[in-house]
MARFI-380943 format. One record per residue: x, y, z of N, C-alpha, C in turn. Coordinates in steps of 0.05 Angstrom, whole numbers, plus 5000, padded with zeros to 4 digits. Example, Ala and Ser with C-alpha at 12.3 -4.5 7.8 and 13.67 -1.06 7.14 Angstrom:
2
526448865156524649105156526449345156525749555142527349795143525850015157
END
This chain:
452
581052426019580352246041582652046046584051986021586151716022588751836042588652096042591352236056589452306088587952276095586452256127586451976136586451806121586151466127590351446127591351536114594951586118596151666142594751836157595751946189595451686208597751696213598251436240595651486261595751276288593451356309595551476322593951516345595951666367597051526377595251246378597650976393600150926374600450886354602850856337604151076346602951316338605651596349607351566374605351456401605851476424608151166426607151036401609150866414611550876399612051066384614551146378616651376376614551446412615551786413615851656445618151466443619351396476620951536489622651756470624451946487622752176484620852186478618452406491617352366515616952196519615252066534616752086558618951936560621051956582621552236599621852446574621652736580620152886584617352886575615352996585612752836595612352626597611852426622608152276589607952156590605851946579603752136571602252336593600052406588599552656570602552816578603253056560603753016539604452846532605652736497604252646483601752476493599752416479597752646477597452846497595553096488597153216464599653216462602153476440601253276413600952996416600852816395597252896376595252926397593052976388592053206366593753476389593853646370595053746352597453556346598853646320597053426297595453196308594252996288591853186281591053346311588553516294588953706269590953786282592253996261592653986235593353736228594853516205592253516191589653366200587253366185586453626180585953846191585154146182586554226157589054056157590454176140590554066114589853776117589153636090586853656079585353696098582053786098582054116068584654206068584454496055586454486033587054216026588354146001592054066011592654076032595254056037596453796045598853716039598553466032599453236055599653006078599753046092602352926099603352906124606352956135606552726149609752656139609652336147610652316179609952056190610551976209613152176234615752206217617452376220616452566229615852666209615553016213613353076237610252866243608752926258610552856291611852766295614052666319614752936315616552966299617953296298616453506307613753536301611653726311611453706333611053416348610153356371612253466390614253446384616653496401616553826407616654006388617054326385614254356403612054256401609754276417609554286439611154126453611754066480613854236489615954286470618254546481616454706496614254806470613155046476610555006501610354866506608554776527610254816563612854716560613654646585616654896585617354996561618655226565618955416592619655526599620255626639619155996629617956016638617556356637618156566660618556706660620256866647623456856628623656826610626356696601628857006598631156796593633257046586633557096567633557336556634157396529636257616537636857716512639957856511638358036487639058326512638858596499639858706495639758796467641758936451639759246434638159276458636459536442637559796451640559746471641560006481639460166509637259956511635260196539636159916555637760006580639360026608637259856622634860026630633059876645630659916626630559596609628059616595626059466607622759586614621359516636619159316615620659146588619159026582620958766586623958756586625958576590626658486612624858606636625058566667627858716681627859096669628859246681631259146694632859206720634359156719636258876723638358846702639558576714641258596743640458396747642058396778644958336781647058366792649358396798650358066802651957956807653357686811653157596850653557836852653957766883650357806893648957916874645157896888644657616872645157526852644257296843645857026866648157136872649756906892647656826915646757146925645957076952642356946946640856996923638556896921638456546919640956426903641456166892641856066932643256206942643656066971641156076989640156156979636956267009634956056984635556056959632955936946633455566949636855476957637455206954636054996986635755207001634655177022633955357048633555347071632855507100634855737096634055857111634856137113633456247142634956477149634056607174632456837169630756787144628257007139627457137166626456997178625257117199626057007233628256957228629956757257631956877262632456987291634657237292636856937310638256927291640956697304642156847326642257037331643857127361641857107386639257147377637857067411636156867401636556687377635156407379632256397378630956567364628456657369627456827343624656857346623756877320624957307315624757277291625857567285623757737272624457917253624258057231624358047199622857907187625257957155625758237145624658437161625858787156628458757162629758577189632258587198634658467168633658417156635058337130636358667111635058827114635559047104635159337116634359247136633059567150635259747157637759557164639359787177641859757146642359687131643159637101642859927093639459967089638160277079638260427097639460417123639660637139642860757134644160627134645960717132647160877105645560677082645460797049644761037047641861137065641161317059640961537084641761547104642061717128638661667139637161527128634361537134634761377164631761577185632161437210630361057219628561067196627960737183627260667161626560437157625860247140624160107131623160137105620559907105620359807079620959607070620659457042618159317036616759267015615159177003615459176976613458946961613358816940614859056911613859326915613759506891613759726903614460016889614460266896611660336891609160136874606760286887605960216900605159966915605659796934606760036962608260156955609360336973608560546982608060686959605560936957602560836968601760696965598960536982599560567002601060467017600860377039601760627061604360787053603961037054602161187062600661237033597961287042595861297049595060957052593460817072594160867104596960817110596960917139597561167154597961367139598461597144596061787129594061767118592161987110589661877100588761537112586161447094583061637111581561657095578961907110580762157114583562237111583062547099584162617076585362927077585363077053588462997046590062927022593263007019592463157000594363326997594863516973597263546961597363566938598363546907599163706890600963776874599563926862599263846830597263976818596363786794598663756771600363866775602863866754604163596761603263406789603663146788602362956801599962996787597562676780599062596765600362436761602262276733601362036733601361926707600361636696603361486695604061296706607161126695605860946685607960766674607460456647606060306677603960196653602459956669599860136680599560316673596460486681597660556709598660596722599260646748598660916749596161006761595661366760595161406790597561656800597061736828595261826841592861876829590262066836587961716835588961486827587561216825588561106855591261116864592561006882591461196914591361446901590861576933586861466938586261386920582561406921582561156935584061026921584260646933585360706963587760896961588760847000585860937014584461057011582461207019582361507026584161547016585761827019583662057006583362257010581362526992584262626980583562616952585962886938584963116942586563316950586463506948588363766926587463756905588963886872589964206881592464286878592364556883594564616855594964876851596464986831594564876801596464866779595564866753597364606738597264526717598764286705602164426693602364716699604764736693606064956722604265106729605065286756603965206781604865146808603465106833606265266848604165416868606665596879606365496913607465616925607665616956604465666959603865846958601666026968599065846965598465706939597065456930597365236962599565206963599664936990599065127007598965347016598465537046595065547054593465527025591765627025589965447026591265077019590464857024590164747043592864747067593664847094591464867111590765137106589565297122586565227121584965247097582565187091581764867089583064657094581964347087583564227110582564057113583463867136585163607120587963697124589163567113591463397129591063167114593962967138596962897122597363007105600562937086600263147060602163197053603563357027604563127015603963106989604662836961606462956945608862846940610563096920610962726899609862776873611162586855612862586838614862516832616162476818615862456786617162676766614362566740616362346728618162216740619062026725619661986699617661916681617661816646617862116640615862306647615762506626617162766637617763036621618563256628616863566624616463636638615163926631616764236637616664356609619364566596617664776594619564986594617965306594616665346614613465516609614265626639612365616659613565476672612765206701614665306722613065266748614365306777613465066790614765026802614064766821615764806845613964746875615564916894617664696912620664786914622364656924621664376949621764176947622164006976622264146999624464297008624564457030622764527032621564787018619964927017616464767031616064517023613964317032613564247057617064127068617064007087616164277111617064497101617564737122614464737130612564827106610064727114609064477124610264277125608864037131608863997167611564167178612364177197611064427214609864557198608064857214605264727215605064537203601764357206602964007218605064037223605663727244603263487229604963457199603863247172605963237164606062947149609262917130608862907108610862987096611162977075612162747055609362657032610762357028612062376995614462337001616562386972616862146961614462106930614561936915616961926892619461866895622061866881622361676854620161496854620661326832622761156834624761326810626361046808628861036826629461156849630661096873633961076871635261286864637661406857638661346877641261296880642861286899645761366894646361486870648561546857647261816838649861946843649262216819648562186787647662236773647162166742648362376727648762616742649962836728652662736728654562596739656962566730657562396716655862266699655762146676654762216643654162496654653462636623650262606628648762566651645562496646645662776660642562846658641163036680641262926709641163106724641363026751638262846764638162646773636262596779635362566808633762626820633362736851633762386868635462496887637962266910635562226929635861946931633861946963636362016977637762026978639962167010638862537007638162576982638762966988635462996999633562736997630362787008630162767024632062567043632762517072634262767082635462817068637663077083636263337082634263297059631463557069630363487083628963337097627963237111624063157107624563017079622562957075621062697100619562697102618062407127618162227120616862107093616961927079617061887052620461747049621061707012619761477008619261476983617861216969619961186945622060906934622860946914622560596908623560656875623360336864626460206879626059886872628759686878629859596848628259636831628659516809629259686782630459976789630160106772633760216773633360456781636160646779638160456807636660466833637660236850640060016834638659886814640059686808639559396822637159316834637059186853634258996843633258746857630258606845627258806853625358696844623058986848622558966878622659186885621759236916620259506915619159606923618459816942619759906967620960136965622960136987621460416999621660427029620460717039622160827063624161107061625161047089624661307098625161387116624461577131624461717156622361827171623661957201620961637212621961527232621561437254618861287259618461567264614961657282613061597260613661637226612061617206612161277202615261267196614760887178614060727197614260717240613460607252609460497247608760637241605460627224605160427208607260557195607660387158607560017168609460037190609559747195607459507207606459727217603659567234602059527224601259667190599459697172598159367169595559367164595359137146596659027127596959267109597659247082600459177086601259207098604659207103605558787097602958707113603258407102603058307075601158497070599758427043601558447021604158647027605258707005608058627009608658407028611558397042612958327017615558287017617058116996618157816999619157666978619257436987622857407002623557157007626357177026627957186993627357086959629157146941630257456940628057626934627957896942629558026958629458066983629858067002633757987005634257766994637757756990637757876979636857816946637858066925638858316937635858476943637158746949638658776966638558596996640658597013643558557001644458436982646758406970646858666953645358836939645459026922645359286942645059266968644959486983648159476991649159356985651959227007653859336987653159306963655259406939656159766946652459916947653460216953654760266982654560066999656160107025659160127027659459957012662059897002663159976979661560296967663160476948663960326917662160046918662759896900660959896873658860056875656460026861656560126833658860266822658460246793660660096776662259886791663759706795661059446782660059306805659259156806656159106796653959286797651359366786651459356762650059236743651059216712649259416713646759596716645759886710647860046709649260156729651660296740653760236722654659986712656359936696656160036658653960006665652860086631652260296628651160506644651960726647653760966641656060786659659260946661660460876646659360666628661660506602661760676579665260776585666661006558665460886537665361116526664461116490666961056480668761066483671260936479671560706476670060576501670260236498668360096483665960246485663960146462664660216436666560316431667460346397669560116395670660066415672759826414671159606404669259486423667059346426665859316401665659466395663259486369664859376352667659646345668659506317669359206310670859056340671558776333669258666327666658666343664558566336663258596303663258816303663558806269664958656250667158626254669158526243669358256238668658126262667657836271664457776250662257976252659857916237661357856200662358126195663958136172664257836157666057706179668557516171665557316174662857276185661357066186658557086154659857266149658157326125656757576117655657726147654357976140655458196137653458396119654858716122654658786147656458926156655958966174657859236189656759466202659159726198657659776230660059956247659460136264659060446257656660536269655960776267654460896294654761136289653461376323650761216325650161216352648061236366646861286388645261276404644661396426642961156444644761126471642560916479640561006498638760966511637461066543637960976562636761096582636760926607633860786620631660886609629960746608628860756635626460476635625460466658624260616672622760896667621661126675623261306684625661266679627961536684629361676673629461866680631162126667629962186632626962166635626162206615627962456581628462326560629462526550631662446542633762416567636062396572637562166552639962216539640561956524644261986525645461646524647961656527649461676495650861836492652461766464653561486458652861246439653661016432655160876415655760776404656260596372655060306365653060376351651860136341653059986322653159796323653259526293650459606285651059636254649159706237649259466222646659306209646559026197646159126179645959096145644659096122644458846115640558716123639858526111637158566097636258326079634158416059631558456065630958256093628158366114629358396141629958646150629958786172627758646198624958696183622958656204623058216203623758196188623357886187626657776210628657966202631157816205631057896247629558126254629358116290627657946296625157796276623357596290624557326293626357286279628057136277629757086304631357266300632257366326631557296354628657486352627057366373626557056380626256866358625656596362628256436366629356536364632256396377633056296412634656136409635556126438637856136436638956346457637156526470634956746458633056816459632756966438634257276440634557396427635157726421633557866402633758206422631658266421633758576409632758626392634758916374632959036366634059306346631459496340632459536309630759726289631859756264632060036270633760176257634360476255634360586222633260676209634460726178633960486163632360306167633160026147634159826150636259866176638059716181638059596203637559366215637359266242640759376253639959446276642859576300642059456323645759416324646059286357648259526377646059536396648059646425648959546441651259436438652659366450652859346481652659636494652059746520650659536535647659496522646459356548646959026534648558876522649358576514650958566539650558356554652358256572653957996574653157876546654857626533654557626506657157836499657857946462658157566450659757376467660057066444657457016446655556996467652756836458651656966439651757326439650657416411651457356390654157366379655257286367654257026356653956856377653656546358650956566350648556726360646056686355645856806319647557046326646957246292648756976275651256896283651856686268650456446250648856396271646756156265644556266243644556446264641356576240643156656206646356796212646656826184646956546161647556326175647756026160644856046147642756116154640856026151639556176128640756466123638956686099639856526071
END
């Protein structure tokens, strides 16, 4: 009892927590003050002994970090996956962060066309950007690529049949299932073929017998299916889609704009070669293979995305004017032949195993000389983000030998900045590849090694 009658009031705390106060304003500091005094009695209450004046200020303070802290924060990845869709996928380029900081400091011509003085478009921000990127004859952006697929589907097939074939109903991260999305557009699925064979004759027979308004081709994105499976070509769809005057809507995912095969990956399907088949309407991500902030991007022939635009939903899912620069600045990079230059996806990617062994070893060498073991060895990074499932780049990790692995990344994690690594064998490893500031890592593992 003598150590509960020992805890200051909150008025004593508050009146000697003035550069709290100043900083997080009178009313917040006395709530952070309450509950670290509640806390204090629970804790003496269970034999513990209690904490002086100091230290409860000290609580009060970390309380309030964690109260007024900014979320989403930056951390620095070093798990080797490119676009990790728990780290917020892709980082953006210098020249998309330039143009968001200028449209976010104030006005902008979102929707004000400065040559005839009069209200505009915010499509005119990128419509003709993606036209030209992708040979597509328009344009239509929104919030997300399912976002995209809705709406899609909502204005081109709600009350009738699309057909599918069942080898792609696919589930992506975040529950996102295509056979959930067409029921919500109001769309009827219509299932043809099997989960590993669907042939021509399957769509002819769909065609012919059901009243149907679009062909759905998905993309399986995350996963792969091997041995023996048919799945019938794009061409092959559109040819039908065009003998029944319906489009065809090509759900692409993560929205390629560059080859992957000349980087040692599998090839992964171009919205330019879906346009150049002449799919009606692509659907791909902004935030993924792109390289760009999340959008929903859809382009296509004409006569189809003209719909898309008039949609309700089309408001519902617009993007904001940050958005909106971003990708306009990240569309400007592939215009300008610049995009695995400038795109840190694209850059991390194409980055020689050569240079990540450079990379690695000084960095080793540097941990070395700060105290830890510390060695480069093979590894393999991804590309993540629901693409090119499988697929992996040859790497060189910094390999750590410390005495808690799982204790020494939570650690990690609680740092600022925090970092976020993986253990392989025992040993916490860093990839290098996706770190995009090796001194801030550096000083963080530094800090944390002062401290074992």
């Amino acid at each position: 009892m003598s150590d509960l009658r020992s805890l200051p009031s909150v008025d004593k705390l508050l009146s000697q927590a003035t550069v709290l106060v100043e900083s997080y304003g009178r009313s917040l500091t006395t709530e952070a003050i309450r509950s670290i005094l509640d806390e204090a009695r629970s804790a003496i209450r269970s034999g513990v002994s209690a904490p002086d004046q100091s230290e409860l200020l000290t609580r009060a303070a970390d309380r309030l970090r964690q109260w007024t802290v900014t979320r989403p924060r930056a951390v620095i990845n070093a798990t080797g996956v490119i676009i990790h869709t728990n780290l917020g996928r892709a980082p953006l380029s210098a020249a998309a962060v330039e143009a968001m900081t200028a449209v976010a400091a104030g006005y902008s011509d979102l929707e004000y066309n400065l040559e005839r003085g009069e209200r505009g478009s915010r499509l005119d921000a990128v419509e003709d950007l993606l036209k030209r990127v992708t040979g597509a004859e328009a344009a239509l952006v929104v919030n997300n690529n399912a976002g995209a697929t809705l709406l899609a589907l909502s204005a081109l097939a709600s009350g009738k049949g699309v057909v599918i074939s069942r080898g792609q109903l696919v589930e992506i991260g975040g529950g996102f299932r295509v056979p959930d999305v067409m029921e919500q557009s109001g769309a009827k699925l219509i299932e043809v073929g099997t989960t590993n064979r669907t042939h021509r004759r399957d769509y002819e027979m769909a065609l012919v017998t059901k009243d149907v308004a679009a062909i759905v081709r998905a993309h399986s994105s995350n996963f792969r299916t091997i041995g023996f499976t048919t799945e019938v070509p794009l061409l092959e769809l559109v040819e039908l889609a065009n003998w029944k005057n319906i489009p065809v809507i090509d759900d692409l995912g993560s929205g390629a704009l560059l080859d992957t095969a000349q980087y040692g990956l599998a090839h992964e399907p171009m919205v330019q070669e879906s346009v150049a088949t002449g799919a009606h309407v692509i659907c791909f991500s902004g935030d993924k293979l792109l390289g760009g902030p999340q959008a929903g991007i859809i382009v296509g022939k004409e006569a189809y995305i003209q719909p898309l635009k008039q949609h309700p939903l089309a408001r519902a899912l617009r993007m904001d004017k940050l958005d909106f620069a971003a990708l306009s600045a990240t569309l400007v990079h592939y215009l300008k032949g610049e995009a695995t230059q400038k795109i840190p996806v694209w850059r991390m990617i194409r980055l020689p195993l050569s240079e990540i062994q450079e990379q690695a070893t000084e960095f080793a060498q540097q941990l070395c000389a700060a105290g830890f073991e510390a060695s480069v060895i093979d590894g393999q990074s991804t590309v993540g983000g629901g693409s090119l499932p499988g697929e992996t780049l040859p790497t060189k990790l910094v390999a750590l030998n410390v005495a808690n692995p799982d204790d020494f990344l939570a650690r990690l994690r609680r740092g600022d900045p925090p970092v976020v690594a993986r253990i392989e064998n025992d040993r916490v490893v860093i990839d290098l590849r996706t770190v995009m500031d090796r001194s801030t890592l550096r000083n963080a593992l530094t800090r944390l090694g002062r401290k074992r």
